[in-house]
RODO-2510 file (C-alpha; in nm, 4 decimals, decimal comma):
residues 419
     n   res          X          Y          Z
     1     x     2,8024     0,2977     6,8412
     2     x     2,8295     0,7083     6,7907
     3     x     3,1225     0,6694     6,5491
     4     x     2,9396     0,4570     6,3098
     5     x     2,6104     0,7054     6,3492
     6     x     2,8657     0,9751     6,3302
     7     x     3,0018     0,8013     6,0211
     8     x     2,6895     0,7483     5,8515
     9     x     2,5577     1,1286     5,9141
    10     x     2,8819     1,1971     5,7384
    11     x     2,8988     1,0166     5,4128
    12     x     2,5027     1,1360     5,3849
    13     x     2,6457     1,5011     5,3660
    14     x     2,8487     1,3906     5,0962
    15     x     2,6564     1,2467     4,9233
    16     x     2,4031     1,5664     4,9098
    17     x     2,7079     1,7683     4,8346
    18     x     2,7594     1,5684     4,5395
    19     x     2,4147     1,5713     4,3925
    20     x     2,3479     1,8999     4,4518
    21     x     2,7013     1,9914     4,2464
    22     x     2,5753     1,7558     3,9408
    23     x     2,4910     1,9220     3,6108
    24     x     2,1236     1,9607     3,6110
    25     x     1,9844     1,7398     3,3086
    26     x     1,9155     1,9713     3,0301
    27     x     1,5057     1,8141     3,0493
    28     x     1,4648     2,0472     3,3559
    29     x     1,2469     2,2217     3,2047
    30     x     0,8763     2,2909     3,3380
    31     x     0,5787     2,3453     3,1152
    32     x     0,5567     2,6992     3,2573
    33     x     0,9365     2,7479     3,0903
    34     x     0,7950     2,6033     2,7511
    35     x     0,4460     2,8061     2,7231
    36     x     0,7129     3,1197     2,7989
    37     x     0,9471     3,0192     2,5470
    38     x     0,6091     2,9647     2,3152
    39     x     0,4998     3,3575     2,3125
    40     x     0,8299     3,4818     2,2885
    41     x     0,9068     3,2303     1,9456
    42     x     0,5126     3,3779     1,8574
    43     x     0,6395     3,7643     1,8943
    44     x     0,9980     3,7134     1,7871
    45     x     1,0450     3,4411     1,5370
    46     x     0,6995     3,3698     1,3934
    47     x     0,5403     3,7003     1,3799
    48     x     0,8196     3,8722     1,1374
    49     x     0,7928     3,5915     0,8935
    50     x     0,3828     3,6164     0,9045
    51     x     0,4722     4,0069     0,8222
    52     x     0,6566     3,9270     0,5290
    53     x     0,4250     3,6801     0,3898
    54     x     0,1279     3,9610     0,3877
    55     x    -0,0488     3,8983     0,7121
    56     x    -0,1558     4,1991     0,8858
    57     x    -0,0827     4,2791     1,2656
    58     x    -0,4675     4,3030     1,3695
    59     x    -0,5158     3,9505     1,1908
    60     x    -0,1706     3,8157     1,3633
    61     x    -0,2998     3,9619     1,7419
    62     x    -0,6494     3,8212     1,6888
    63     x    -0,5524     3,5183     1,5555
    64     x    -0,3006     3,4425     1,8911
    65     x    -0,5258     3,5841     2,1291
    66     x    -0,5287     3,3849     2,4349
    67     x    -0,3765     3,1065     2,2786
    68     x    -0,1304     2,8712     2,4446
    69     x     0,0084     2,5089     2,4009
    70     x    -0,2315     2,2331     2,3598
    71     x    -0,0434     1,9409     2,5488
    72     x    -0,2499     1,7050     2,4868
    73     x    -0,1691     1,6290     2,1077
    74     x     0,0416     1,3516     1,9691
    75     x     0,4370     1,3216     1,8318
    76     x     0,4895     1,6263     2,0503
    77     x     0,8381     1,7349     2,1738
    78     x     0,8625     1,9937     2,4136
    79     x     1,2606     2,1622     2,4411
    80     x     1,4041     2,0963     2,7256
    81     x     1,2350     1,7526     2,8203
    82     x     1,3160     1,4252     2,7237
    83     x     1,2933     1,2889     2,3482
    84     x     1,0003     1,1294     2,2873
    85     x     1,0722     0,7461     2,3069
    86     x     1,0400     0,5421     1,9262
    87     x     0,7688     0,3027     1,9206
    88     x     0,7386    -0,0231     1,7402
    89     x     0,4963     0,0609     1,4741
    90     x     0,2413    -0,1871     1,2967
    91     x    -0,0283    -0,0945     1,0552
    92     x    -0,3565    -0,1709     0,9180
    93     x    -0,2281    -0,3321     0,6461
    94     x    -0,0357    -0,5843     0,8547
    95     x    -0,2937    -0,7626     0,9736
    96     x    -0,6126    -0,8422     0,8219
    97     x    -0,7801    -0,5324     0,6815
    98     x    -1,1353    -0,6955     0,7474
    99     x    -1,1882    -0,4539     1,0459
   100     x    -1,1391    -0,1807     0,8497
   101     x    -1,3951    -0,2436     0,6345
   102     x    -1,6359    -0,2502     0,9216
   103     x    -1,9755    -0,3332     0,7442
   104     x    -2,1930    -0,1804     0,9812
   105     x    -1,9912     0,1378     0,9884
   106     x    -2,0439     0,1014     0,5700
   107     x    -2,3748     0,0449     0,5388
   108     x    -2,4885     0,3425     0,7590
   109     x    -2,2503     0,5572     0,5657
   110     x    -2,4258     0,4350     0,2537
   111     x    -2,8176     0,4913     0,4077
   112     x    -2,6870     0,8918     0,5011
   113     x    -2,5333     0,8907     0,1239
   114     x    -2,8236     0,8273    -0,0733
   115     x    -3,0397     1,0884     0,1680
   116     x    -2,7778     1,3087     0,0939
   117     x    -2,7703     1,2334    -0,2686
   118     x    -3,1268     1,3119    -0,3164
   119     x    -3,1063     1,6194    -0,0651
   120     x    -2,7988     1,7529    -0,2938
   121     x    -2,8772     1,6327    -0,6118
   122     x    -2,8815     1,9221    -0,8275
   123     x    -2,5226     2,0904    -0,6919
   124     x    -2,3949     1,7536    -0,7196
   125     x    -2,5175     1,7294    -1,0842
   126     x    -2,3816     2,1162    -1,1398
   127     x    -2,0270     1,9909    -0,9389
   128     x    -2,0244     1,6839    -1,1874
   129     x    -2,0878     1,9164    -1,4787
   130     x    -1,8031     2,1648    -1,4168
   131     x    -1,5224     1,8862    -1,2563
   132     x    -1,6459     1,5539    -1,3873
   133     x    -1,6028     1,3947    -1,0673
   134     x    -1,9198     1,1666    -1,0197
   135     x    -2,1231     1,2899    -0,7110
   136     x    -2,1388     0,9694    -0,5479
   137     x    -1,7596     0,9463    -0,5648
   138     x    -1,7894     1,3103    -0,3254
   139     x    -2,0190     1,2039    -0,1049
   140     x    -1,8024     0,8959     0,0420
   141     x    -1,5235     1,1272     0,0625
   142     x    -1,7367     1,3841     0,2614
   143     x    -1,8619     1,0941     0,4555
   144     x    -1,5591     0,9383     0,5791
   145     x    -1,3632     1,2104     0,6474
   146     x    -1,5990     1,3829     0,8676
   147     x    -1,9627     1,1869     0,8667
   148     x    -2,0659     1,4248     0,5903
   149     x    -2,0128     1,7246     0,8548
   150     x    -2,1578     1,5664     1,1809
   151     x    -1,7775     1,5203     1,3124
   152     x    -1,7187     1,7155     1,5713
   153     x    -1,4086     1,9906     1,5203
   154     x    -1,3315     2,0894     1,8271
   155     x    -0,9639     2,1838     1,8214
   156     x    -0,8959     2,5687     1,7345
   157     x    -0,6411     2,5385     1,3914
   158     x    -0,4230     2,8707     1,5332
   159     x    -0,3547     2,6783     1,8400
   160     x    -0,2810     2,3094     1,6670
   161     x    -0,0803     2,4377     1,4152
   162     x     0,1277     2,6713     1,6445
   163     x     0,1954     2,4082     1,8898
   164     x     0,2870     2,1700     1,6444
   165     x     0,5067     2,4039     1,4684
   166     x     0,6523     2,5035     1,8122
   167     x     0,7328     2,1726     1,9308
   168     x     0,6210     1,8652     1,7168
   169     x     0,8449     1,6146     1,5657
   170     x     0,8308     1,8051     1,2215
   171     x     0,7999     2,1619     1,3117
   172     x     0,9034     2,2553     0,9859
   173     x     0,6012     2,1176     0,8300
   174     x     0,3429     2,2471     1,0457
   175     x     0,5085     2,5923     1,0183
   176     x     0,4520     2,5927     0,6600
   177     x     0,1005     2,5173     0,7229
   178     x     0,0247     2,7788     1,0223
   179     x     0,1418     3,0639     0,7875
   180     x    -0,1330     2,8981     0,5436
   181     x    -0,3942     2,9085     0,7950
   182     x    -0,2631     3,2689     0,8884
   183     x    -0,3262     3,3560     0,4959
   184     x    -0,6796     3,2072     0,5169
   185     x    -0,7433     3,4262     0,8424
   186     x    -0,6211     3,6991     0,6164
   187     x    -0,8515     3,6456     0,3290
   188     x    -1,1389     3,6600     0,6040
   189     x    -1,2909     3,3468     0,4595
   190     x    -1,3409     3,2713     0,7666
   191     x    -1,3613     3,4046     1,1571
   192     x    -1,1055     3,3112     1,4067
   193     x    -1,3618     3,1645     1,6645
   194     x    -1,4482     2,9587     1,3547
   195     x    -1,1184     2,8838     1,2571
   196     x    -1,1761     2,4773     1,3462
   197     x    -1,0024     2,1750     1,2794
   198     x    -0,8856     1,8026     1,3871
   199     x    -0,5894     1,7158     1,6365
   200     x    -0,4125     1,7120     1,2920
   201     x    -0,4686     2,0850     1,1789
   202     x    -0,7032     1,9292     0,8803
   203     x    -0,9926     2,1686     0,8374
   204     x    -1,3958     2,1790     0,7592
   205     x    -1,5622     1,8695     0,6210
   206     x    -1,3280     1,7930     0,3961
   207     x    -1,0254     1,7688     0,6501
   208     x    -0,7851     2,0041     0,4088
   209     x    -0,4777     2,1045     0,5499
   210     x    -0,4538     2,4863     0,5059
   211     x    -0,1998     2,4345     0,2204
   212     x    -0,4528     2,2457     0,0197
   213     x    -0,7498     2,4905     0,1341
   214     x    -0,5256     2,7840    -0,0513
   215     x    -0,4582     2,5543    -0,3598
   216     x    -0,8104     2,3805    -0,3796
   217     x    -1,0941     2,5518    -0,2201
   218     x    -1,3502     2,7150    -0,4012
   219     x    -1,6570     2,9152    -0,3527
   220     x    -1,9590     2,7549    -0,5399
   221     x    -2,2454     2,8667    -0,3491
   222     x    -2,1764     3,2191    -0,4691
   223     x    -2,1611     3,3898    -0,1436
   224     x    -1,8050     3,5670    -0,2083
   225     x    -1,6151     3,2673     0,0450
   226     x    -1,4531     2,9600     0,0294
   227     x    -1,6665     2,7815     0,3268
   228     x    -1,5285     2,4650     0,3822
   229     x    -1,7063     2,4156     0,7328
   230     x    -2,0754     2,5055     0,7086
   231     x    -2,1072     2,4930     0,3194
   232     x    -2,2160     2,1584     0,1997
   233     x    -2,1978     2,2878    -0,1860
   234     x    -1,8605     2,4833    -0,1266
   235     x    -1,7540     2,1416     0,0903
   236     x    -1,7755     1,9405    -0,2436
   237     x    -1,7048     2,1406    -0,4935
   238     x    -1,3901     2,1434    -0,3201
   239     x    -1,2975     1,7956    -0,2766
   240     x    -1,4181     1,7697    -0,7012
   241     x    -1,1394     2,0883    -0,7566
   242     x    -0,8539     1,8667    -0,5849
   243     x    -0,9578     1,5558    -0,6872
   244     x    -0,9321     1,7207    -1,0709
   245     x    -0,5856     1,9075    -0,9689
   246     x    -0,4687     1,5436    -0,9050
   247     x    -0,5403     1,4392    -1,2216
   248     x    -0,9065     1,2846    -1,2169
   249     x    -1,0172     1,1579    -1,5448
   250     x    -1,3794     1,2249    -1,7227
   251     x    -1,5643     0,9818    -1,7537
   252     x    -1,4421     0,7264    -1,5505
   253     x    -1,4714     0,4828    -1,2348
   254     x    -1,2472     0,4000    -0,9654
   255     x    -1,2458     0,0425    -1,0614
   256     x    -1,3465    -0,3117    -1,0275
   257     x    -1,3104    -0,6298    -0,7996
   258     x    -1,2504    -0,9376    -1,0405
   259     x    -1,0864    -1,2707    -0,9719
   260     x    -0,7474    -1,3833    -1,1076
   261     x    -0,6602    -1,7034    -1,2225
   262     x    -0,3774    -1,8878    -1,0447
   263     x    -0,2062    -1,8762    -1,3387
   264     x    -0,1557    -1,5483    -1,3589
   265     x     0,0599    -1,4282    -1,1777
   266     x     0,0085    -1,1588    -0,8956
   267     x     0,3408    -0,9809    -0,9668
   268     x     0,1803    -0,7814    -1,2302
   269     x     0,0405    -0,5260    -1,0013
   270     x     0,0905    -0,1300    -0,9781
   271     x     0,0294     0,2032    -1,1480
   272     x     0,3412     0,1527    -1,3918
   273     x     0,2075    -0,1944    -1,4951
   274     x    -0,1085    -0,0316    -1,6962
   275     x    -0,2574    -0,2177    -1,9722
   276     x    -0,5817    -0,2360    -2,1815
   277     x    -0,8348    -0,4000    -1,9566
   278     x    -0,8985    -0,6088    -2,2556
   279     x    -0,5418    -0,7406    -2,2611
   280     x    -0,6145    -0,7916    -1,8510
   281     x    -0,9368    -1,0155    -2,0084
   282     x    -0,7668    -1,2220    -2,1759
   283     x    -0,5486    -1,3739    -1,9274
   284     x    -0,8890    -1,4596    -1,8010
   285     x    -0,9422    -1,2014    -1,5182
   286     x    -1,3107    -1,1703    -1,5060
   287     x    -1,5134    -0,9208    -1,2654
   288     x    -1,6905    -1,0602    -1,0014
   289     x    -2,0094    -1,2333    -1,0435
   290     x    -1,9434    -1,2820    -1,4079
   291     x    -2,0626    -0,9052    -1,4791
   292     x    -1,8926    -0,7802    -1,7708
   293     x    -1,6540    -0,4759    -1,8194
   294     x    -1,8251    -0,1678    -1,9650
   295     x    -1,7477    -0,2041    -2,3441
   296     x    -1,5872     0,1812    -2,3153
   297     x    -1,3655     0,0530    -2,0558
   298     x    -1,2409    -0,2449    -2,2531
   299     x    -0,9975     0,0008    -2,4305
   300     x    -0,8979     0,2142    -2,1469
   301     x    -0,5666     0,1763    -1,9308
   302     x    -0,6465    -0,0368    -1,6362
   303     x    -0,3745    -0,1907    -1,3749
   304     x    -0,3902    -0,5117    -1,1030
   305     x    -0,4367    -0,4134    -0,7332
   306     x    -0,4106    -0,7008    -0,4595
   307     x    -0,3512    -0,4989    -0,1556
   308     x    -0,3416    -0,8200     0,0384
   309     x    -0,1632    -1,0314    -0,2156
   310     x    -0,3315    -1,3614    -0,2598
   311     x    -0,5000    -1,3406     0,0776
   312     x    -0,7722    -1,0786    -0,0490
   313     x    -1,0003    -0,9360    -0,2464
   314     x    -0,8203    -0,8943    -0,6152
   315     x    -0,8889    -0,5452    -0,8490
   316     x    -0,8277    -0,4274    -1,1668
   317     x    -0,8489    -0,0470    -1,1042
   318     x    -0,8442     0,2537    -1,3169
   319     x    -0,5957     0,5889    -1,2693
   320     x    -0,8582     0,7636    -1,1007
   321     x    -0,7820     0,5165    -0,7863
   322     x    -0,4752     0,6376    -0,7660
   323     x    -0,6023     1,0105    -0,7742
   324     x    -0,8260     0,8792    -0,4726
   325     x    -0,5176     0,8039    -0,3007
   326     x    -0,4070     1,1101    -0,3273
   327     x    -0,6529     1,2682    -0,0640
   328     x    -0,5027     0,9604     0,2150
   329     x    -0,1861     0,7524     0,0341
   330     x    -0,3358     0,4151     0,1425
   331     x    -0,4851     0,1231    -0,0804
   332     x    -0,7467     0,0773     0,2079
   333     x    -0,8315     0,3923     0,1822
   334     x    -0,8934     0,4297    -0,1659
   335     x    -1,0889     0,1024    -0,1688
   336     x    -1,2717     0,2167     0,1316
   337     x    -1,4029     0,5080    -0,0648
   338     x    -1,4445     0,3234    -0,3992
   339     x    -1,7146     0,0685    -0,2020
   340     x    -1,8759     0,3515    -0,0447
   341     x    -1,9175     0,5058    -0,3366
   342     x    -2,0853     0,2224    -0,5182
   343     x    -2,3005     0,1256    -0,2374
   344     x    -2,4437     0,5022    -0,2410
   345     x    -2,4920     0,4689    -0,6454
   346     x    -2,5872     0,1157    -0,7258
   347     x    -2,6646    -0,0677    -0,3696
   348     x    -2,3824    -0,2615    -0,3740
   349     x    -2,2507    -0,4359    -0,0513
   350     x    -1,9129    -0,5407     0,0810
   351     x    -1,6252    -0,6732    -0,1589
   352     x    -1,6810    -1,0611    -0,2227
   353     x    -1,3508    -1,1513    -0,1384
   354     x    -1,2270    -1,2531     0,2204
   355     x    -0,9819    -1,0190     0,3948
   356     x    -0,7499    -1,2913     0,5460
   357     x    -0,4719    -1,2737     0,8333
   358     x    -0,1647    -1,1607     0,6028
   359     x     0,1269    -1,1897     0,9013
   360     x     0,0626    -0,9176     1,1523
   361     x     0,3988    -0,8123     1,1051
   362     x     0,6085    -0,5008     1,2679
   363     x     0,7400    -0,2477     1,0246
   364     x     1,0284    -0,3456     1,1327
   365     x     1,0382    -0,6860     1,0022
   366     x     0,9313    -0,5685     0,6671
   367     x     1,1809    -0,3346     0,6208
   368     x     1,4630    -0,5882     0,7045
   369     x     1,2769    -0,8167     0,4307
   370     x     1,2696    -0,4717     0,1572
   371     x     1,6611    -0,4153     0,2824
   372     x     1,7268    -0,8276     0,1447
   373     x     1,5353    -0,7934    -0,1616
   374     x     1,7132    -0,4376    -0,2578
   375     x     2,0376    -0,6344    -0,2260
   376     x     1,9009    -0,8984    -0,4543
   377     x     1,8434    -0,6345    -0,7038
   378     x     1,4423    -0,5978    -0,6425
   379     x     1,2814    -0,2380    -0,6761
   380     x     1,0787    -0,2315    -0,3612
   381     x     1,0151     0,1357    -0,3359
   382     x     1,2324     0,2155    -0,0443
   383     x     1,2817     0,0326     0,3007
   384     x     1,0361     0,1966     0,4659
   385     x     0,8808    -0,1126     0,6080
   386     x     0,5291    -0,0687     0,4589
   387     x     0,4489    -0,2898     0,1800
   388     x     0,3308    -0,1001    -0,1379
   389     x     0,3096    -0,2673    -0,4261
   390     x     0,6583    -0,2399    -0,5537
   391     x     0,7257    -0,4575    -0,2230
   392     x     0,4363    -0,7390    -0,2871
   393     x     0,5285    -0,7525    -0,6617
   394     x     0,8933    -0,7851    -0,5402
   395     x     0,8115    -1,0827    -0,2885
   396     x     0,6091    -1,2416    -0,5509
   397     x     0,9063    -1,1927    -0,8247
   398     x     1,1496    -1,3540    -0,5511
   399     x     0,8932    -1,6341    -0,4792
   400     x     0,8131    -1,7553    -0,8239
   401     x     1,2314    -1,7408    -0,8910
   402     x     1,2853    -1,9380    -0,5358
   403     x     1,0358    -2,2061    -0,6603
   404     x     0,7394    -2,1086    -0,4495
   405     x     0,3765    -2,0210    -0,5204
   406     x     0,3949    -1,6498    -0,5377
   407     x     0,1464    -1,4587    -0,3109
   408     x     0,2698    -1,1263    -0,3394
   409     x     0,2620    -1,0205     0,0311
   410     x     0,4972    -1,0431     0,3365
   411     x     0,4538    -1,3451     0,5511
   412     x     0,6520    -1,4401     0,8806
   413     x     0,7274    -1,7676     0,7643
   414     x     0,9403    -1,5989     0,4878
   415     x     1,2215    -1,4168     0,7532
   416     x     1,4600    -1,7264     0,8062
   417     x     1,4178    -1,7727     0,4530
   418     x     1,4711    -1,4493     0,2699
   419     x     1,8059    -1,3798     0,3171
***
């Protein structure tokens, strides 16, 4: 049959006619096109703006010497190539937080601590002197954040930061902070080979993002730098400086696990809930294993924490958890480091209380629940599906007026019903 063949042969033509006249999608491009487009926005765009903010063309040149795009980190998106796709997002704090809090993780932490306690003992006791932050308080900072200096650095800063100012999902951001790390380059605190830091663009042993290294680093060995990466007194020193910047207070702890009486209700958590922690007494809240409150404390401010609701270990902490938070904004984290800390200075172990499974919800699901509870006139902090304690206190507020037992966290069983 030649006319069908010839037929066929035919409408083929066409049809390679026709694709090759299609508009060529505008993600074309080729990582070649993108590391090209990367050293002219370095020349063009970045380096007049690193003039103007002091840094000098031989610190600019060496700094961007052989540097090109690191591909390989995360929430990156290259122009010219497709959007990066959105993912469903859950977080720790959506399921149970027990892993977390991995014990054998802790405890080794804890041995290293008190080595390094004794081994540092008289700069901590000079750092404690000048910032009041209590050195055991530093050291589970220093050890979570990088394994008190054993973590492994092995991204270059220059080349994070410029990628991810370049092409991340908030280039705006990360611009801000390459100019920072330019500055520090500037200031020769440090050399550019040394210039280290994590997939993030956090530097040293504190993981400080060159914004906060400007505003918070300081030089307390006396050698005439701010050494955040081989420096162990300069490396706490620092995290004292910001922790005090943030509003540490003298004198105090982080805070204290306790248990709460069902009659009390669990809506009464959060920073802007402060009381005495004698008036927090005498609803009957008592720490756990019937030690008592320092009598100093018994006057101070003090507020509820119950990160997992009533499925959790329960708190009354002081404002210096919050300044905690302020290094990582997340209640697990600022527990993490409070236990730490009190293993290293009394040989304490895990919190008594039982992490339970609290929903394993998507963010998603949460935020529909914050949307419903806004419209019902609750103050839930924002719908950003991640339940902070305006959110639990909400969802306890809205289950004690709906007639149920409040326990101030989301639950699945609570989407067909809060509506």
């Amino acid at each position: 049959m030649p006319e069908v063949r010839q037929t066929r042969h035919f409408l083929s033509f066409i049809c390679i006619l026709l694709l090759t006249l299609l508009p060529i999608p505008a993600f074309a491009a080729s990582k070649a096109d993108v590391e090209a487009q990367f050293q002219t926005w370095i020349q063009r765009d970045l380096w007049p703006e690193a003039k103007k903010d002091g840094i000098s063309e031989k610190t600019f040149r060496t700094a961007f010497a052989g540097v090109a795009l690191n591909w390989s980190l995360p929430d990156l998106a290259p122009p010219g190539f497709p959007k990066p796709k959105e993912q469903k997002q859950t977080q720790a704090e959506f399921s149970s937080p027990a892993p977390y809090f991995n014990e054998g993780r802790l405890q080794r932490l804890a041995t290293t601590g008190r080595s390094f306690a004794s081994q540092y003992g008289p700069a901590l006791k000079r750092i404690e002197k000048v910032y009041g932050v209590p050195g055991p308080i530093l050291l589970a900072i220093w050890g979570r954040e990088t394994g008190f200096g054993a973590a492994k650095l092995p991204n270059s800063a220059v080349q994070v930061l410029a990628t991810k100012a370049f092409m991340s999902t908030r280039k705006e951001m990360f611009r801000t902070e390459l100019i920072a790390g330019l500055q520090i380059l500037e200031h020769g605190d440090v050399a550019p080979d040394q210039f280290m830091g994590s997939w993030a663009g956090a530097l040293g042993q504190p993981q400080f993002m060159p914004t906060s290294y400007l505003k918070y680093a300081v030089d307390f060995d006396g050698d005439g730098h701010r050494n955040i990466w081989t420096s162990v007194p300069d490396t706490l020193a620092s995290i004292a400086n910001y922790l005090v910047q943030k509003g540490w207070q003298r004198g105090r702890g982080w805070g204290y696990e306790v248990t709460i009486p069902d009659n009390v209700s669990c809506a009464q958590e959060g920073p802007d809930l402060a009381k005495p922690i004698s008036q927090w007494t005498s609803l009957g809240i008592t720490r756990i294993a019937g030690k008592a409150f320092p009598s100093d404390e018994l006057r101070a401010g003090g507020m509820m924490l119950v990160p997992a609701g009533r499925d959790g270990p329960e708190f009354i902490v002081t404002p210096n958890f919050y300044t905690i938070k302020e290094y990582n904004n997340s209640d697990l984290y600022g527990l993490y480091i409070g236990n730490l800390a009190d293993r290293i200075a009394y040989g304490s172990g895990a919190f008594q209380g039982q992490w339970g499974d609290v929903g394993k919800m998507l963010r998603s699901d949460v935020a529909g629940m914050q949307k419903t509870l806004e419209r019902k006139g609750y103050d839930v902090g924002g719908t950003d599906g991640l339940p902070g304690y305006k959110t639990r206190r909400s969802i306890g507020q809205w289950q004690a007026k709906s007639g149920m037992k409040p326990t101030c966290y989301p639950d699945s069983s609570m989407l067909g019903v809060l509506k």
